[in-house]
C-alpha positions as CSV (number, residue, x, y, z in Angstrom):
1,X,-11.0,-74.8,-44.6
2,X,-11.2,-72.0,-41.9
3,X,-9.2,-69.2,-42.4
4,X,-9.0,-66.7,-39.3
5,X,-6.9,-64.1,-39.2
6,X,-5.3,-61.4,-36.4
7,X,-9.2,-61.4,-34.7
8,X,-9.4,-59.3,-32.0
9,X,-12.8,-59.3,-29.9
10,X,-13.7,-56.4,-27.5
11,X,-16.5,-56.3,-25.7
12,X,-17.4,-53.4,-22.8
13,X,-13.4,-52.2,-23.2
14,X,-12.5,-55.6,-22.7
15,X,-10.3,-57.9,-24.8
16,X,-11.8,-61.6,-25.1
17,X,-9.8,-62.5,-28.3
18,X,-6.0,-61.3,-28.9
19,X,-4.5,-61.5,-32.2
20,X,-5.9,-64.8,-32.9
21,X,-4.7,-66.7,-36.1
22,X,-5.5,-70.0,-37.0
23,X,-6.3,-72.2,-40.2
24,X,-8.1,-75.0,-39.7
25,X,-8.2,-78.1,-42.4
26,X,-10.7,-80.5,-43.2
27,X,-11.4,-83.0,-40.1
28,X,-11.9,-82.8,-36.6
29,X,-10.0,-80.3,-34.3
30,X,-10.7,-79.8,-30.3
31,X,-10.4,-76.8,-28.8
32,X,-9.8,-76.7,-25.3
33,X,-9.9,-73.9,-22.4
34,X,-11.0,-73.4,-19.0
35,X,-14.1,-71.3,-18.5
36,X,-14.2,-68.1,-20.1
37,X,-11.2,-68.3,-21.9
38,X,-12.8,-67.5,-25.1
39,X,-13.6,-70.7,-26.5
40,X,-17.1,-69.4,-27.2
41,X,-16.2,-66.3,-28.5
42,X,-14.1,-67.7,-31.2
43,X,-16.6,-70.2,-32.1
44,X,-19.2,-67.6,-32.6
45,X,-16.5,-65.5,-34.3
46,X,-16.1,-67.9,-36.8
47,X,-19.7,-68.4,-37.6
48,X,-20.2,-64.8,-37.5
49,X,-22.3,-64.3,-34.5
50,X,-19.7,-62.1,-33.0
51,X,-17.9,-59.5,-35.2
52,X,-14.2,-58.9,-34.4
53,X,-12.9,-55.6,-33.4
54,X,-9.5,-56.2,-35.8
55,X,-8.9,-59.5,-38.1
56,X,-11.2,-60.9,-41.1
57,X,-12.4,-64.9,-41.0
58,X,-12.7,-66.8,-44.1
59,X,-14.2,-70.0,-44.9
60,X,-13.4,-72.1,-48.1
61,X,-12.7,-68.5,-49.5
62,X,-15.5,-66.4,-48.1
63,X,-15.3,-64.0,-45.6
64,X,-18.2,-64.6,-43.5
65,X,-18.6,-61.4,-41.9
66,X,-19.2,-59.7,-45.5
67,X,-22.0,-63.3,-46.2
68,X,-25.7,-62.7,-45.7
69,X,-27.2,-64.6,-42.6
70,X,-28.4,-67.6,-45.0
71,X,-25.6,-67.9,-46.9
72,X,-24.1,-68.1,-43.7
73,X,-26.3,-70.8,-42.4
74,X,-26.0,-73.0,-45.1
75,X,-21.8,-73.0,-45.1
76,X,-21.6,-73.3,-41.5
77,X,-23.4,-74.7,-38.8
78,X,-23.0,-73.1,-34.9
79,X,-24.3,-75.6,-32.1
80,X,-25.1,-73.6,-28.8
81,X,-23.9,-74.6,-25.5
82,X,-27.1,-74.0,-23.9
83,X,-29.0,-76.5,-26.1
84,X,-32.5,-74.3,-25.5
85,X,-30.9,-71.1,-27.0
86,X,-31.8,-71.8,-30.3
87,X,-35.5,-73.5,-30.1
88,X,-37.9,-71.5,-31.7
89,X,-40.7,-73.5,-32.6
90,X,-43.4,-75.7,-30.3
91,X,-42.4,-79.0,-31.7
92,X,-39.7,-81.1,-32.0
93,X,-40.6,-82.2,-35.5
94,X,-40.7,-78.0,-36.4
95,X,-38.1,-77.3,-34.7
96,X,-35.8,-79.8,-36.8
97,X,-37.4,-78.7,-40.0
98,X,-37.2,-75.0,-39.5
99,X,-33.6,-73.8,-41.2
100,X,-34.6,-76.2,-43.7
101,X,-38.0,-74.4,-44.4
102,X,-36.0,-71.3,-44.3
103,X,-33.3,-71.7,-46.1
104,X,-34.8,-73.8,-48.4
105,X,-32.7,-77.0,-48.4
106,X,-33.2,-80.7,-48.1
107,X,-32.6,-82.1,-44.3
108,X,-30.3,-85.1,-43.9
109,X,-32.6,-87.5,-42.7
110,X,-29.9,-89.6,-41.6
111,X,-28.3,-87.3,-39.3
112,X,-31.7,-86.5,-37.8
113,X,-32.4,-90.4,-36.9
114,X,-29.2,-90.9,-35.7
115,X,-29.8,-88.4,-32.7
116,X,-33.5,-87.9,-32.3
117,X,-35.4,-90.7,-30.7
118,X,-39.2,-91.2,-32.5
119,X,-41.0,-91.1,-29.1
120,X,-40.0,-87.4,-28.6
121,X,-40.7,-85.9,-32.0
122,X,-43.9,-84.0,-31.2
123,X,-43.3,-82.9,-27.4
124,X,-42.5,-79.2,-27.4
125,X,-38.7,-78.9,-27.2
126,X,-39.1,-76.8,-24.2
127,X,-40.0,-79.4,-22.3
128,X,-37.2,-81.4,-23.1
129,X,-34.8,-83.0,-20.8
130,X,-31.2,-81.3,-21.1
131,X,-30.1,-84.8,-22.8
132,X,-32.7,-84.7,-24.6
133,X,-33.0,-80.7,-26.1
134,X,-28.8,-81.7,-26.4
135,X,-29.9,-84.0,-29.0
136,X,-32.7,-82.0,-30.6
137,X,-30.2,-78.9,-30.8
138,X,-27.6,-80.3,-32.6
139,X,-29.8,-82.4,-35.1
140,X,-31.9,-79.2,-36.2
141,X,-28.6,-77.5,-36.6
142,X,-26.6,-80.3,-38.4
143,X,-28.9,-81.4,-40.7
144,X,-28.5,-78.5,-43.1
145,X,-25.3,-80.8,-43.7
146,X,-22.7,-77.5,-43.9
147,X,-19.2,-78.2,-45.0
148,X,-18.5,-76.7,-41.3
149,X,-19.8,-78.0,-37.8
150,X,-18.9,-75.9,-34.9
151,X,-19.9,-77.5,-31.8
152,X,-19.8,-76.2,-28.3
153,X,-19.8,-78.5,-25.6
154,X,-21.6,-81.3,-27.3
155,X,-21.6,-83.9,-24.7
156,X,-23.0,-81.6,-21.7
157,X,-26.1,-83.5,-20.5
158,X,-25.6,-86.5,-22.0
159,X,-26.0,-90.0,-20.8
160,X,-24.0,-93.0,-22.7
161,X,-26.6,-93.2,-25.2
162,X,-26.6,-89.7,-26.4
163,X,-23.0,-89.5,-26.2
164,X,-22.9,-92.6,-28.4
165,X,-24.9,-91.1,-30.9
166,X,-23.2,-87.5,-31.1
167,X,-19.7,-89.2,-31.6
168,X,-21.5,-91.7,-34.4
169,X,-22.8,-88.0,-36.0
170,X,-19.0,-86.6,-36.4
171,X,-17.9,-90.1,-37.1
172,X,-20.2,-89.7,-40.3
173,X,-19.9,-85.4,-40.8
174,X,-15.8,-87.2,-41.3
175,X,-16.6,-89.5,-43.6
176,X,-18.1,-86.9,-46.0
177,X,-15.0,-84.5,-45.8
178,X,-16.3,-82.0,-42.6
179,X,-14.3,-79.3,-41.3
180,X,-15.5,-79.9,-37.3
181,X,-14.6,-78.0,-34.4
182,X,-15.0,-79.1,-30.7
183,X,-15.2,-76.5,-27.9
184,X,-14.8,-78.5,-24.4
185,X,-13.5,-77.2,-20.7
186,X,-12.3,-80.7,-20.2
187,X,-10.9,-84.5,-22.1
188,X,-13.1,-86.6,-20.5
189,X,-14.3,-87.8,-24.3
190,X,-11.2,-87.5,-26.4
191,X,-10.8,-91.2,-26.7
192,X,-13.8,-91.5,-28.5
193,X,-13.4,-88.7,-30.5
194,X,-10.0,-88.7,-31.8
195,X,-8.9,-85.3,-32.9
196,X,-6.6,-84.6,-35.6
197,X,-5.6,-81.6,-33.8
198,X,-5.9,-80.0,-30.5
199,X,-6.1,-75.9,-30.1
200,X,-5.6,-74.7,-26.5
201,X,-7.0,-70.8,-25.9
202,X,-6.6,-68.9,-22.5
203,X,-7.4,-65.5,-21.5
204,X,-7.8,-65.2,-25.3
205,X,-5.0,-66.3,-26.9
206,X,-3.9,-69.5,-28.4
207,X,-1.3,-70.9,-26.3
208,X,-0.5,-74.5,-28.4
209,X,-1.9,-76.0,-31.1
210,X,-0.8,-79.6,-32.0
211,X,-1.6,-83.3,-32.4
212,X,-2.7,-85.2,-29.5
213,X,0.0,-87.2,-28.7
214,X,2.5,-84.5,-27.7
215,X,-0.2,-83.1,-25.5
216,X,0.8,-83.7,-22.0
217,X,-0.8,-83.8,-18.5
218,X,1.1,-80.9,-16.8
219,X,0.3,-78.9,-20.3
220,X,-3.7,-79.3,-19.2
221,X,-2.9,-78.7,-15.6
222,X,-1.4,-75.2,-15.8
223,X,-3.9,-74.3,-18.2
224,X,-6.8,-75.2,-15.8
225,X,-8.4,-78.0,-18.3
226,X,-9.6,-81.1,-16.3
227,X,-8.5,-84.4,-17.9
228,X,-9.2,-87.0,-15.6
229,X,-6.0,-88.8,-16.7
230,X,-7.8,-89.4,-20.1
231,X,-4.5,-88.4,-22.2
232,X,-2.4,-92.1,-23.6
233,X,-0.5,-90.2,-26.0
């Protein structure tokens, strides 16, 4: 359960997020918006990478901004766009083991084969292909196994396969009672994601949040969101 709460984000005297309140249940929630709309922002405002200006964020009860960075880490796990943002070490293998060396938990193995092929698990992850470091990114964060996945722009740099094995990942992070968020500019994947919910956010505020089905085309059109005529209600 995400709790956020009249969050306001200023950066350089300008306003990214306004007023934004929103909870956010168990299960798996989209949120949508053209580039720069804020989608980021909010993510990283939720896993406390950003502090608001105004406004407090709790998750199942905490307010993360007042956590310490690993007790952070182990409730809530932040995937970067840019999948080479986070690498640190000079293998794949270390890279996937790191939060767990730091933080001092057990990895879920399983989420880690479901999205790293063998053949790459010693090349530095540098030198990754974007599908690839995609892959690599969002097993080393995900298998700490939080309670809360947020994930921006997952299927960037994907091909079929690793788009396959991303959705199979929150197919599972579901089955064991997740709390996963979705940032994406467009819908081209909602079918094979499903959403409980979808959260729309321009120029910083949210302007609907609803089920799927009463999502409409000309909704996504005057909000600049591409969706490819994805939407069957």
């Amino acid at each position: 359960m995400i709790e956020v709460r009249n969050i306001v984000v200023e950066f350089s005297g300008k306003t990214i997020l306004k007023n934004i309140s929103l909870d956010i249940s168990k299960g798996l929630h989209l949120l949508l918006g053209r580039n720069g709309s804020g989608k980021t922002t909010l993510l990283k405002t939720i896993s406390a990478l950003v502090k608001p200006t105004q406004g407090f964020v709790k998750v199942y009860g905490k307010d993360i901004h007042k956590l310490s960075r690993k007790e952070i880490a182990k409730l809530v796990g932040y995937v970067w766009q840019n999948p080479y943002a986070g690498f640190v070490e000079a293998s794949v293998e270390d890279e996937i083991r790191f939060s767990s060396r730091v933080l001092g938990v057990d990895l879920n193995m399983d989420i880690v084969e479901m999205l790293v092929p063998r053949h790459i698990i010693d090349r530095d992850p540098f030198t990754l292909s974007g599908g690839e470091a995609k892959r690599v990114s969002i097993a080393s964060v995900l298998a700490i196994d939080q309670l809360v996945w947020l994930l921006d722009e997952p299927f960037d740099y994907l091909d079929s396969e690793g788009v396959e094995a991303v959705v199979n990942v929150v197919k599972y992070g579901l089955e064991r009672g997740k709390t996963i968020v979705i940032a994406s500019t467009n819908t081209g994947f909602i079918e094979l994601i499903k959403p409980d919910s979808v959260i729309i956010i321009d120029s910083g505020i949210i302007v609907y949040r609803g089920v799927l089905k009463n999502l409409s085309e000309d909704m996504l059109k005057r909000f600049g969101i591409p969706s490819k005529g994805m939407l069957c209600g």
